[in-house]
NUDREN-863586 format. One line per field, with one value per residue (C-alpha): residue number from 1; residue in three letters; x, y, z. Coordinates in steps of 0.1 Angstrom, whole numbers, plus 5000, padded with zeros to 4 digits. Layout:
resi	c(NUM | ...)
resn	c(ALA | ...)
X	c(X | ...)
Y	c(Y | ...)
Z	c(Z | ...)
***
This chain:
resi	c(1 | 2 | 3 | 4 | 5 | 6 | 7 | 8 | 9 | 10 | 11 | 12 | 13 | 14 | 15 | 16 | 17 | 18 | 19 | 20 | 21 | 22 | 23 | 24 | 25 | 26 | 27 | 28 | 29 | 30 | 31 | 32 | 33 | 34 | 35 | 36 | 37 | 38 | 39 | 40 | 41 | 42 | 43 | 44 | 45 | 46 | 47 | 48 | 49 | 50 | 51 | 52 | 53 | 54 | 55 | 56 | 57 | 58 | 59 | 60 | 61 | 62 | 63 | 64 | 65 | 66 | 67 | 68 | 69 | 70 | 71 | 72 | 73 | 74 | 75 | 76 | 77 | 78 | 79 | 80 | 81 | 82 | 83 | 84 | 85 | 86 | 87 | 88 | 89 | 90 | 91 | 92 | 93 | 94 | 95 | 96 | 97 | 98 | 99 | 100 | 101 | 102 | 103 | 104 | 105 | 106 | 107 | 108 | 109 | 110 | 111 | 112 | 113 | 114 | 115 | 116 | 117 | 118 | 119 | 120 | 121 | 122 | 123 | 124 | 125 | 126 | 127 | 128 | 129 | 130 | 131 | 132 | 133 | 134 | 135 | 136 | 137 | 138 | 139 | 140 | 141 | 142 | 143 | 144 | 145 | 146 | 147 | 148 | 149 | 150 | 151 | 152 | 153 | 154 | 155 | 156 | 157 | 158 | 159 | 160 | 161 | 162 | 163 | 164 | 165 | 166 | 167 | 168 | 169 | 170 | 171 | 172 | 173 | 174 | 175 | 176 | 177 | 178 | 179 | 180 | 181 | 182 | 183 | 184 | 185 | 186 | 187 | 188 | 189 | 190 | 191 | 192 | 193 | 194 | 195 | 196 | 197 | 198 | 199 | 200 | 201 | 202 | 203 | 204 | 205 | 206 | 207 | 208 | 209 | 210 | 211 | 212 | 213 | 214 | 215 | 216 | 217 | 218 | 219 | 220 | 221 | 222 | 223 | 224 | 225 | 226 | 227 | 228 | 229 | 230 | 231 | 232 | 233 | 234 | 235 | 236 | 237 | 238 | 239 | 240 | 241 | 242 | 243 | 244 | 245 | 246 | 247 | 248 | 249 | 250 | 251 | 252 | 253 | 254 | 255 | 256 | 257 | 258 | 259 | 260 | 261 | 262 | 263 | 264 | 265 | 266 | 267 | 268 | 269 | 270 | 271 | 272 | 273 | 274 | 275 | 276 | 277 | 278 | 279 | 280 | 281 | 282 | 283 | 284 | 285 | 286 | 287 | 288 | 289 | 290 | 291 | 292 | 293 | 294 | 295 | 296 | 297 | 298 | 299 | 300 | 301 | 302 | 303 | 304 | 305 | 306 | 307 | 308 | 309 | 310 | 311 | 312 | 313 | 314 | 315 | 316 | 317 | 318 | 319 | 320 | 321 | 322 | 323 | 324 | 325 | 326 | 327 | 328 | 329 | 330 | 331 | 332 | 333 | 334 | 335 | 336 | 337 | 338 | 339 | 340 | 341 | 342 | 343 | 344 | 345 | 346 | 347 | 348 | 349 | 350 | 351 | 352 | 353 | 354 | 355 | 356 | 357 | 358 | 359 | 360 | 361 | 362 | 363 | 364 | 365 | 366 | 367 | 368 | 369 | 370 | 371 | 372 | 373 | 374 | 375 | 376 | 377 | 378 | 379 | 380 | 381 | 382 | 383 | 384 | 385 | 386 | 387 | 388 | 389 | 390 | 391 | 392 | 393 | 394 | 395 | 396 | 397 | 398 | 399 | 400 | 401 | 402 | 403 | 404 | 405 | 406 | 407 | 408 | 409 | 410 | 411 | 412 | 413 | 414 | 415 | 416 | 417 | 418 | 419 | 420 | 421 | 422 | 423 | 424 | 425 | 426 | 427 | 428 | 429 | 430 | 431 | 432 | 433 | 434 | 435 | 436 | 437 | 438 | 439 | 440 | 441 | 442 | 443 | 444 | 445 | 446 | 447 | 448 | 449 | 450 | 451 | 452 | 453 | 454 | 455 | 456 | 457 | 458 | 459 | 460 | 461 | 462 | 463 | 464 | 465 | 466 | 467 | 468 | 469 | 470 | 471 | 472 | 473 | 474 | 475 | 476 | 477 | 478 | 479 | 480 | 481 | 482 | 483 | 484 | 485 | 486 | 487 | 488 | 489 | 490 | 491 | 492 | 493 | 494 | 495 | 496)
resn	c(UNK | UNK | UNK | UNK | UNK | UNK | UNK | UNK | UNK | UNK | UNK | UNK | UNK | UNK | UNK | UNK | UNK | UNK | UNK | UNK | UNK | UNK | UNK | UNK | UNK | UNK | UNK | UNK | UNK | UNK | UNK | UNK | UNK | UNK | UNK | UNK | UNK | UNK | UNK | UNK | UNK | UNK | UNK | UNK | UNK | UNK | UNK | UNK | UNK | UNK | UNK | UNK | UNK | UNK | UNK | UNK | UNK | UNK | UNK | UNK | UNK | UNK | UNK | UNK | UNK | UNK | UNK | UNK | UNK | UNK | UNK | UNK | UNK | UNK | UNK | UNK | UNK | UNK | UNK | UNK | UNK | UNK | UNK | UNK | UNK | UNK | UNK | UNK | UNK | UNK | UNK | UNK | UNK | UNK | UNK | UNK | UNK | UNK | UNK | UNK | UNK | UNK | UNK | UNK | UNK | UNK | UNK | UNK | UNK | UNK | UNK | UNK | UNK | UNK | UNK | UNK | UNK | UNK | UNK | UNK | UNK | UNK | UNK | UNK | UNK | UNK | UNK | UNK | UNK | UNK | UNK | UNK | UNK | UNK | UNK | UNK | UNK | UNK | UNK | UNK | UNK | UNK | UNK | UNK | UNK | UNK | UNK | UNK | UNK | UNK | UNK | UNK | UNK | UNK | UNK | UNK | UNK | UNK | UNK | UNK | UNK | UNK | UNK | UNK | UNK | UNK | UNK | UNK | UNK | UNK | UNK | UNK | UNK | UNK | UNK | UNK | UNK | UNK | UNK | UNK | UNK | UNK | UNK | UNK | UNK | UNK | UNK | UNK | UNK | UNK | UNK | UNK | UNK | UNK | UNK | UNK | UNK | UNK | UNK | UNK | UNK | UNK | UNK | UNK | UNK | UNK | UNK | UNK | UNK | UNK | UNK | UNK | UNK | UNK | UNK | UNK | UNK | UNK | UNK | UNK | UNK | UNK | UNK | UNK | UNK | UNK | UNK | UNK | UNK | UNK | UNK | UNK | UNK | UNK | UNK | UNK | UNK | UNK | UNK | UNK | UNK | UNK | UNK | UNK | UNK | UNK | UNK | UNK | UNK | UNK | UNK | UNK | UNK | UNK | UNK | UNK | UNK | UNK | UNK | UNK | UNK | UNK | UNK | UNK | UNK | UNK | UNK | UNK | UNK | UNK | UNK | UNK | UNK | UNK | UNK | UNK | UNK | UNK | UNK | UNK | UNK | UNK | UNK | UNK | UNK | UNK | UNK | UNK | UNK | UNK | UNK | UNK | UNK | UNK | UNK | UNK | UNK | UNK | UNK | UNK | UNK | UNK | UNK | UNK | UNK | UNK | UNK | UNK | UNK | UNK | UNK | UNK | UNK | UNK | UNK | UNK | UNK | UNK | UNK | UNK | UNK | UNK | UNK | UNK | UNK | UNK | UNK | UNK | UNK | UNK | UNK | UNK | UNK | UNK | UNK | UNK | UNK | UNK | UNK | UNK | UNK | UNK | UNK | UNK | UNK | UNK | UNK | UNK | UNK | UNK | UNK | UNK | UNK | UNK | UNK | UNK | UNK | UNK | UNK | UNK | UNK | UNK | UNK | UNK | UNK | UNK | UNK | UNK | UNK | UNK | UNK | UNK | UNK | UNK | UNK | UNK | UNK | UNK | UNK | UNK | UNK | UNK | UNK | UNK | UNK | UNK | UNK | UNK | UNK | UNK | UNK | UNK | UNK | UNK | UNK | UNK | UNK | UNK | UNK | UNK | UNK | UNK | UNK | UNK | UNK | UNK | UNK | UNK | UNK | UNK | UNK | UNK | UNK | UNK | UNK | UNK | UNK | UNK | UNK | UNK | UNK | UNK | UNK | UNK | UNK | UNK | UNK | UNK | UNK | UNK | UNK | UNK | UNK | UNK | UNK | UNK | UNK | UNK | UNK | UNK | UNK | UNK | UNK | UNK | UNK | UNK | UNK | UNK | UNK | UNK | UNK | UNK | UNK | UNK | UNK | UNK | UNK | UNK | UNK | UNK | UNK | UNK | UNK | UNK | UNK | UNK | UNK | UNK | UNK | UNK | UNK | UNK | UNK | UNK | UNK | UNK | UNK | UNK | UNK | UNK | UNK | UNK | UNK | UNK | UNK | UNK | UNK | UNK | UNK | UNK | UNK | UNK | UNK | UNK | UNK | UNK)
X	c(4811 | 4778 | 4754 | 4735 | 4699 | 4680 | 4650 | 4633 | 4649 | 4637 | 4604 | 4606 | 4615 | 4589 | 4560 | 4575 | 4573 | 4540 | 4525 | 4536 | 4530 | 4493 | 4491 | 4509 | 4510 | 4481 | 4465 | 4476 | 4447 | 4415 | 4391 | 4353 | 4338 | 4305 | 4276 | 4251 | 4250 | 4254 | 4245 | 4249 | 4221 | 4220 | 4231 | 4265 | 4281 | 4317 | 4329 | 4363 | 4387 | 4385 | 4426 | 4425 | 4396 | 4403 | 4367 | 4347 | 4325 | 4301 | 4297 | 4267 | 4263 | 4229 | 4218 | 4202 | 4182 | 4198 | 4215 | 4221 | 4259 | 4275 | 4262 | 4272 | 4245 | 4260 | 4234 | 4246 | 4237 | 4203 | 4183 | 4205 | 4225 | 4238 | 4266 | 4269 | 4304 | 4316 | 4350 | 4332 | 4327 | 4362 | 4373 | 4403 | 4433 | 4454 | 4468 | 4434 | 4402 | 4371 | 4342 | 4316 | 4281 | 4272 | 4284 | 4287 | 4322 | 4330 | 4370 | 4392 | 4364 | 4392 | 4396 | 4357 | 4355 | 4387 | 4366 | 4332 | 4353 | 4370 | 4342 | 4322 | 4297 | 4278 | 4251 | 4251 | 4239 | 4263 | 4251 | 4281 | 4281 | 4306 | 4328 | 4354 | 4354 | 4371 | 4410 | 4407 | 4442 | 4448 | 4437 | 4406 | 4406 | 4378 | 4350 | 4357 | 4351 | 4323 | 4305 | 4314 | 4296 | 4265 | 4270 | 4265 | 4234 | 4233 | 4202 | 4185 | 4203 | 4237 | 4264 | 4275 | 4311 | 4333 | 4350 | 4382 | 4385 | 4424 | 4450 | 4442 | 4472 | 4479 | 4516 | 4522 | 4552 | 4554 | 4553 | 4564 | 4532 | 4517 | 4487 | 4478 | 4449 | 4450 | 4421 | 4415 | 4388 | 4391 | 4401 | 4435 | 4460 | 4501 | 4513 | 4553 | 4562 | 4597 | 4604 | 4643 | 4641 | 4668 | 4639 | 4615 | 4631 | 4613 | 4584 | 4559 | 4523 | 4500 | 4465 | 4455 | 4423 | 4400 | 4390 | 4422 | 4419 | 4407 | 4436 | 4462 | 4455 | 4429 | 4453 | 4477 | 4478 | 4484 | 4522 | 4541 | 4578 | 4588 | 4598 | 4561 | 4550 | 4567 | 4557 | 4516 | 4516 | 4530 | 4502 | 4476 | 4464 | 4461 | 4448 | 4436 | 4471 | 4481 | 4510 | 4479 | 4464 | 4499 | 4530 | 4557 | 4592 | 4626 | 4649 | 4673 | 4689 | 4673 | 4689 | 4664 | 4665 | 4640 | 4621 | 4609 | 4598 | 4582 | 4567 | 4550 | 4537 | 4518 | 4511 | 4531 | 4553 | 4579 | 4588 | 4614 | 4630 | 4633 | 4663 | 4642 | 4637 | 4599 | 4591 | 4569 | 4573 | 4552 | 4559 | 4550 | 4516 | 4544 | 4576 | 4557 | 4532 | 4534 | 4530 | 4501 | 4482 | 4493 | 4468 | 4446 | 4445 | 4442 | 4415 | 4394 | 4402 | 4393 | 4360 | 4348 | 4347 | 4313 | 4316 | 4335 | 4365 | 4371 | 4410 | 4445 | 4458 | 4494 | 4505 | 4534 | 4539 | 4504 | 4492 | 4457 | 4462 | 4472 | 4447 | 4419 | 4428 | 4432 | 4397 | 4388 | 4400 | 4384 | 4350 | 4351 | 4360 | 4333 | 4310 | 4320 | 4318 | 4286 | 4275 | 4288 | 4268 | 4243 | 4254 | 4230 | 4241 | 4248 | 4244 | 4245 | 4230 | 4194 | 4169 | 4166 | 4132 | 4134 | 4156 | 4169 | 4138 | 4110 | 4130 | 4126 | 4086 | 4087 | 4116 | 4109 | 4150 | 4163 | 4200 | 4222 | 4208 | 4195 | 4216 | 4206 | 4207 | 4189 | 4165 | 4171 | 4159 | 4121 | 4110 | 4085 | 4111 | 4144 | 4153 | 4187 | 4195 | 4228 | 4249 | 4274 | 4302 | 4313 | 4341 | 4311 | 4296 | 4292 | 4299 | 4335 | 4346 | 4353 | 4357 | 4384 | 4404 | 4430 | 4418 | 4383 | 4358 | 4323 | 4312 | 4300 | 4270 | 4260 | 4263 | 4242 | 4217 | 4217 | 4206 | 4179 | 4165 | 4169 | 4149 | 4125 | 4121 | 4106 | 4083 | 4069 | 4061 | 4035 | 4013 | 3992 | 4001 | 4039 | 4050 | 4027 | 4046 | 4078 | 4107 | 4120 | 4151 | 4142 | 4171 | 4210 | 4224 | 4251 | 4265 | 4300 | 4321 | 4349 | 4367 | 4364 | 4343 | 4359 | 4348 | 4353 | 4328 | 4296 | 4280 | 4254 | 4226 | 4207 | 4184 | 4167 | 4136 | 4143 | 4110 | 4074 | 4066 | 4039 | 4022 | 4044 | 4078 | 4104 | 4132 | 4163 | 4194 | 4215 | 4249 | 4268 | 4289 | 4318 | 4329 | 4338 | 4339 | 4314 | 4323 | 4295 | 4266 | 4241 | 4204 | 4179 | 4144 | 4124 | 4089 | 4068 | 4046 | 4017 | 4022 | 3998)
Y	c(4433 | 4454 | 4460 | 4489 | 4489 | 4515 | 4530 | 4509 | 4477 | 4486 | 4495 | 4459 | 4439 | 4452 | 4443 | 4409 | 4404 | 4419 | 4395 | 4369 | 4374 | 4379 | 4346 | 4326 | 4339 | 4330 | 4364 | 4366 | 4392 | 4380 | 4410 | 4412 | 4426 | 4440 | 4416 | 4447 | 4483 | 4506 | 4544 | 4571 | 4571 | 4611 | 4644 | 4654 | 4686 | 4691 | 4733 | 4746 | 4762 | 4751 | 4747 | 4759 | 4783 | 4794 | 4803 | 4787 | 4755 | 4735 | 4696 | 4680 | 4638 | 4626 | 4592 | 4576 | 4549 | 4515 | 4512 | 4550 | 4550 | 4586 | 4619 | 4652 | 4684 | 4719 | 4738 | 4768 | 4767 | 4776 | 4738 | 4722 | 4701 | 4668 | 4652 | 4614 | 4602 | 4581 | 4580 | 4590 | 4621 | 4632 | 4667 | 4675 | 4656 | 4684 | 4690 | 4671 | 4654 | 4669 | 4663 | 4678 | 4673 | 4704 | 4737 | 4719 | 4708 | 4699 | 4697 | 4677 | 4652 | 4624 | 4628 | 4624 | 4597 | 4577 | 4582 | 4569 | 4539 | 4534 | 4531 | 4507 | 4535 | 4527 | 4558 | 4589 | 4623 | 4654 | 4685 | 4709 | 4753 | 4758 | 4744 | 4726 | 4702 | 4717 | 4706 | 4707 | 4692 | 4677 | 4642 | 4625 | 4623 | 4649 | 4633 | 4599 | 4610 | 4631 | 4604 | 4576 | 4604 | 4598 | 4561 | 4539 | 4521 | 4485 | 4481 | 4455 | 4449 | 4427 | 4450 | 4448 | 4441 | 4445 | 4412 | 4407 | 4379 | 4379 | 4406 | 4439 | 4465 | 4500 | 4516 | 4557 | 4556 | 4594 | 4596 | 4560 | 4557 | 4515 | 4499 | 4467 | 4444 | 4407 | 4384 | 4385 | 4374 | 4409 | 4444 | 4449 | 4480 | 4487 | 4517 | 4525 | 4559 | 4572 | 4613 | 4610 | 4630 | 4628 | 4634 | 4612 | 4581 | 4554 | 4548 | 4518 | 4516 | 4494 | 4485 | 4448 | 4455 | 4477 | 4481 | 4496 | 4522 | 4548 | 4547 | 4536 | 4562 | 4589 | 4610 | 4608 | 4645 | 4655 | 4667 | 4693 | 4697 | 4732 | 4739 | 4736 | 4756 | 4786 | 4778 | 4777 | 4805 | 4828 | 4809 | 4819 | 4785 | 4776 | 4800 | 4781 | 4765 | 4768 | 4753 | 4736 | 4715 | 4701 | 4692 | 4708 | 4689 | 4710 | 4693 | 4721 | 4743 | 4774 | 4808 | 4828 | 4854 | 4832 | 4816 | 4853 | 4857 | 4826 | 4835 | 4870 | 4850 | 4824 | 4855 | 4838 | 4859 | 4830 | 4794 | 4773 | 4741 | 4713 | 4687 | 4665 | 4686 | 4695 | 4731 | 4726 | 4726 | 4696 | 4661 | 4632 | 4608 | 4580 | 4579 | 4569 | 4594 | 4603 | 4570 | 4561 | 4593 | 4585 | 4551 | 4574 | 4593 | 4562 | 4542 | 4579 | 4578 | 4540 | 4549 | 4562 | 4528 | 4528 | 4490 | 4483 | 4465 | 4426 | 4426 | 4435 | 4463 | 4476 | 4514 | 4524 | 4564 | 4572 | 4601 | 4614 | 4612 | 4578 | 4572 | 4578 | 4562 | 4529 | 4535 | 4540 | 4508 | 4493 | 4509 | 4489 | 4461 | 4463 | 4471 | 4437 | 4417 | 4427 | 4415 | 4384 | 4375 | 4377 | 4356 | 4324 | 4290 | 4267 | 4232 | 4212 | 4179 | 4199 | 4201 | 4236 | 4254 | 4261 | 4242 | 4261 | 4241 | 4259 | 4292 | 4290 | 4283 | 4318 | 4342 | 4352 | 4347 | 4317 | 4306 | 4324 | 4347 | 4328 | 4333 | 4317 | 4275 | 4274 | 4290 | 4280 | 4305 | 4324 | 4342 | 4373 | 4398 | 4382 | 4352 | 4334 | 4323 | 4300 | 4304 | 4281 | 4297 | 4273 | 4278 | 4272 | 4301 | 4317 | 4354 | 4339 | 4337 | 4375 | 4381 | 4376 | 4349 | 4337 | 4353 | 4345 | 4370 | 4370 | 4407 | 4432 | 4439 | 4401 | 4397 | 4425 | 4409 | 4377 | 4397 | 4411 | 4383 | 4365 | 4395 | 4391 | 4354 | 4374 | 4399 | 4373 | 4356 | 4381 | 4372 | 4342 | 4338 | 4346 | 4330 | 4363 | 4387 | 4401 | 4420 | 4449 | 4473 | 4505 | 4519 | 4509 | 4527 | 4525 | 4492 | 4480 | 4453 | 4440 | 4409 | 4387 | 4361 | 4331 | 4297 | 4275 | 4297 | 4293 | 4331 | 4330 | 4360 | 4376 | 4402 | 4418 | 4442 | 4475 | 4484 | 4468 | 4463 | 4487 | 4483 | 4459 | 4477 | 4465 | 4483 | 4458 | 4459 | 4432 | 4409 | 4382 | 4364 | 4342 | 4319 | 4341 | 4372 | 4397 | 4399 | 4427 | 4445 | 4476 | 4487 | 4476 | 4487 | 4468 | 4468 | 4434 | 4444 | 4419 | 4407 | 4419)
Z	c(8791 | 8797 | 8768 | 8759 | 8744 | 8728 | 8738 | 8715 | 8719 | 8753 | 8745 | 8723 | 8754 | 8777 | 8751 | 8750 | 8781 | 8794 | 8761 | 8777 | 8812 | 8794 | 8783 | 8809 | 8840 | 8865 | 8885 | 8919 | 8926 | 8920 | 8909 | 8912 | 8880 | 8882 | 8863 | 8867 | 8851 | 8876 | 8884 | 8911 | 8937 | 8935 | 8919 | 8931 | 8920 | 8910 | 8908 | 8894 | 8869 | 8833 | 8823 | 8790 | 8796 | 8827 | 8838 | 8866 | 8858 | 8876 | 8863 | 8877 | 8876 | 8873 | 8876 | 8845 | 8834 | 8824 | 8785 | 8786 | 8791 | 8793 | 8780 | 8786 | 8789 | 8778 | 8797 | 8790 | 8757 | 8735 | 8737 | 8759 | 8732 | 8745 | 8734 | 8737 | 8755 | 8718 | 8699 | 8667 | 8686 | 8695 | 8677 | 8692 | 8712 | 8717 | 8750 | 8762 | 8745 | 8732 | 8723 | 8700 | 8684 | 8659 | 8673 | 8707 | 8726 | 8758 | 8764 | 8790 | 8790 | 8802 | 8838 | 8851 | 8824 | 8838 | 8872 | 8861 | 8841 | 8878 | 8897 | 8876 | 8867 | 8837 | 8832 | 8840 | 8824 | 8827 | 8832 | 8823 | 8823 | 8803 | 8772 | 8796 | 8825 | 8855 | 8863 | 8899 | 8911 | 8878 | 8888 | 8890 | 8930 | 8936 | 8909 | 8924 | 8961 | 8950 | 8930 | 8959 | 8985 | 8956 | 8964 | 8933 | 8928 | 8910 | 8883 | 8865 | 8830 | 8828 | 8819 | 8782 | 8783 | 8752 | 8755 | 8733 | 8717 | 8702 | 8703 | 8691 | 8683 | 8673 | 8668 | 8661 | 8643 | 8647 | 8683 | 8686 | 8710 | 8709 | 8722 | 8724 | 8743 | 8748 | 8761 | 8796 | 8819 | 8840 | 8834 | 8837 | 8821 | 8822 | 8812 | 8802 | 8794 | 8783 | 8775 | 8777 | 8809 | 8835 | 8859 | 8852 | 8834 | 8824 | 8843 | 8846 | 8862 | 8864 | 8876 | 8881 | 8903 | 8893 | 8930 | 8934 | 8907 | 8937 | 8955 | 8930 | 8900 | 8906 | 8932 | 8899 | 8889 | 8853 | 8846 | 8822 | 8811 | 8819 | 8783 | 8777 | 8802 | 8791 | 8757 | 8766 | 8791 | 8755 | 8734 | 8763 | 8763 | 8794 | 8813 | 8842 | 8842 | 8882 | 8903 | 8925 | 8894 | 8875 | 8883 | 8868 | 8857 | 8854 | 8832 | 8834 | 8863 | 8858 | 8873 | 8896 | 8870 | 8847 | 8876 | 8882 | 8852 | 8853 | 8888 | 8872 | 8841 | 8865 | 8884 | 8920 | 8941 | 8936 | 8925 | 8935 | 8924 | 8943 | 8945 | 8927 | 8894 | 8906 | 8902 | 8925 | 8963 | 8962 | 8971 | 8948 | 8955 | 8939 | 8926 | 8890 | 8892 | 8864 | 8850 | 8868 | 8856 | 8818 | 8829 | 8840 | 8809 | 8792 | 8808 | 8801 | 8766 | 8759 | 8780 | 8747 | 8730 | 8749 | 8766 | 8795 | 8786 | 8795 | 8784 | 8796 | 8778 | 8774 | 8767 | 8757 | 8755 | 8752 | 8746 | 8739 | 8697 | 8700 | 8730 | 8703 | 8676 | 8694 | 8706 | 8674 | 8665 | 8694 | 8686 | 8652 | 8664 | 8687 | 8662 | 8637 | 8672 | 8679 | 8645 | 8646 | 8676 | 8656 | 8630 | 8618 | 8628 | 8594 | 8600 | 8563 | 8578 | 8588 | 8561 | 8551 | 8552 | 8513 | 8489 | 8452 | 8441 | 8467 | 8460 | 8426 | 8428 | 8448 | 8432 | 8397 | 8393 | 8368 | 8357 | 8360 | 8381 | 8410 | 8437 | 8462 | 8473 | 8502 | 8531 | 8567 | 8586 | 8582 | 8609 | 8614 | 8612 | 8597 | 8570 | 8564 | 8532 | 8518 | 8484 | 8478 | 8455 | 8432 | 8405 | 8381 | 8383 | 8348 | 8362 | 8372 | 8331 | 8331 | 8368 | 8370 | 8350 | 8369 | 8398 | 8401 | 8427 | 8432 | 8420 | 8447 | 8435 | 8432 | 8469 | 8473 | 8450 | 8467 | 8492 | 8481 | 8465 | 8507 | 8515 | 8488 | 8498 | 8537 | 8517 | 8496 | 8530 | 8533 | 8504 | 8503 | 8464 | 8460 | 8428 | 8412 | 8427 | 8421 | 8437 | 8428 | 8444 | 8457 | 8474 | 8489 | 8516 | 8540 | 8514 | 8524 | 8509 | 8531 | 8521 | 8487 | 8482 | 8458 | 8450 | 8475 | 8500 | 8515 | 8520 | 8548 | 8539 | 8572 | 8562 | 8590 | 8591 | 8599 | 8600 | 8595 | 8556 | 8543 | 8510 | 8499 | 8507 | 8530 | 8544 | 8556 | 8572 | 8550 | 8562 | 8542 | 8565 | 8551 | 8586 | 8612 | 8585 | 8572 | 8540 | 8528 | 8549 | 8539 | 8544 | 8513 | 8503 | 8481 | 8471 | 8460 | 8427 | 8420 | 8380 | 8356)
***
């Protein structure tokens, strides 16, 4: 008795099993990771067609300084506008990814990005002629050996890698694409896709050396269905489209009738299919090729989070939508991470720098409106302060019985009055001055705060105070949460 499985029982099996060989099976090939940001050691030009455009472009990869990551230059354009390499940036994922800043885009970014992720480049600046990156073969062979003629150059700052720290996972229920990443000392990436094609199957690719990334996935050229061909060539949308720079996959027998009308529209003399349903008279890098360049696309898409990634990541049908929104994801988490590395160390057993008693000598702030228990950190530029949230607290009565949450806007002014407890700092004289709110900005509340919690305050100077007023960037961490964050100004008034 045989049993049959659907393509998402499928889809369901391979997940379960790439998680687990995430967690339990032991790498048989050791990668070496680069500790050092890198850059290219010259300018090195790359010419061609755009695909959608169809004119000529020339790209040009300069190196740049250390913390600079990657920015692209439309120099064809009045002042040069440069437009930083970011998810937040992304404007379009149709049929390729682009990026924008004001009236600026540069589309098809994903192909030299997947080769700068490859090579362990870190910063470069990108000089670009025109509004699209060039197709060449439809891979990301001829950037790679062009920037590996540049040779790469190490420099002096560690490498910031995004290291994840427990699974992250996004599913398109539309397309039915999924992402996931799971810890991982290394970079590693699989890829499954699944079109319900009689030519191509279901594929699998994967890349468990970044070394091998150059040989293993940059030859992978970029691939269309023939249905889709015919489909863009009437839309006039790909213009540079060319047998040379994609492979082309023929589901169907087609009569020679419609491959000469094919022929005229992409303006050859003739096409033929092969045995293998590949319009073109090409042969295949790999019998997944088109796999392996779906993990191409990918690892040029997730280059946008900004960080190199420390994680193994599994794809299944990706596409450049889905692509970008699991960056997206990744960006934020990136961006919460990064903020918790900077979260205060709370140690109840240490004497605090300022008990409610000391605070109260220097807040104007009495019962119940005295928010905060304790001062452990006081520095020139930053303070940490301590509530304990206890079922007690009178603002509890009305908010809300029988399901009791700190307010907002009470974090928010325990903030303030930790920030006050810093510009007071200033004055030899405190307890005659007072605090008083100025401005909130950028103010975000992100999980509840009930009894039972200790809130840690860290107010940080955004800039140096001046006549009294102090601009902060505010977080109220809750464990291993932020629970509220946002940028205060306040301003210390002497007492008549």
């Amino acid at each position: 008795m045989s049993i049959k499985y659907s393509s998402s029982q499928k889809t369901h099996f391979f997940l379960t099993k790439l998680y687990l060989c995430a967690n339990f099976q032991k790498l048989s090939n050791f990668q070496r990771i680069k500790m050092k940001q890198t850059t290219i050691k010259k300018a090195v030009k790359v010419k061609g067609i755009g695909l959608h455009t169809g004119k000529e472009v020339t790209m040009t990869f300069h190196p740049a300084a250390v913390n600079h990551g990657y920015k692209f230059k439309r120099v064809d354009l009045e002042n040069q506008p440069v437009i930083t390499a970011d998810v937040n940036r992304v404007s379009s994922t149709n049929r390729s990814t682009t990026i924008s800043a004001g009236d600026a885009s540069v589309t098809t970014v994903e192909h030299a990005l997947s080769a700068l992720l490859g090579l362990q480049i870190d910063n470069v600046m990108i000089d670009i002629d025109g509004p699209e990156a060039p197709i060449m073969d439809g891979s990301a062979r001829e950037f790679v050996e062009k920037l590996s003629k540049a040779g790469i150059e190490e420099q002096e700052e560690d490498r910031d890698y995004f290291e994840i720290e427990e699974s992250i996972s996004f599913k398109d229920e539309e397309s039915g694409a999924e992402l996931m990443v799971f810890p991982s000392d290394d970079f590693q990436i699989t890829t499954m896709i699944d079109f319900n094609s009689p030519v191509l199957g279901h594929q699998y690719a994967s890349l468990k050396s970044i070394e091998d990334y150059q040989t293993e996935i940059a030859p992978c050229r970029t691939f269309v269905f023939l249905h889709e061909l015919e489909q863009l060539l009437e839309q006039n949308l790909i213009k540079g489209g060319d047998l040379d720079n994609a492979i082309v996959i023929v589901d169907r027998v087609m009569k020679k009738k419609e491959l000469d009308a094919l022929a005229k529209k992409l303006g050859k003399p003739s096409v033929d299919v092969d045995k293998e349903g590949i319009l073109n008279t090409i042969e295949l890098k790999f019998k997944n090729e088109a796999a392996r360049h779906k993990l191409l696309d990918v690892m040029g898409d997730l280059a946008l989070v900004g960080k190199p990634i420390k994680g193994r990541i599994v794809a299944t049908k990706p596409g450049h939508t889905a692509n970008i929104e699991f960056a997206k994801l990744l960006k934020q988490k990136l961006v919460e991470q990064k903020k918790l590395k900077n979260k205060p160390k709370y140690n109840p057993n240490v004497d605090p720098i300022y008990d409610v008693v000391e605070i109260a000598k220097r807040l104007p702030h009495r019962y119940p409106f005295l928010l905060i228990d304790k001062i452990i950190e006081l520095e020139e530029k930053h303070v940490v302060g301590v509530k304990n949230v206890t079922f007690n607290e009178e603002f509890f009565q009305g908010h809300f019985p029988g399901n009791p949450v700190m307010p907002g806007v009470l974090q928010i002014e325990a903030m303030a009055q930790t920030g006050g407890i810093l510009a007071l700092s200033t004055v030899p004289d405190p307890e005659n001055w007072d605090t008083y709110f100025l401005k909130m900005d950028k103010v975000k509340l992100r999980q509840k705060v009930v009894p039972g919690d200790t809130v840690i305050f860290k107010m940080e100077l955004l800039s140096p105070i001046r006549r009294g007023i102090c601009h902060m960037q505010g977080t109220a961490y809750v464990g291993n949460k932020i629970v509220s964050e946002g940028e205060l100004t306040a301003q210390i008034v002497k007492r008549n």
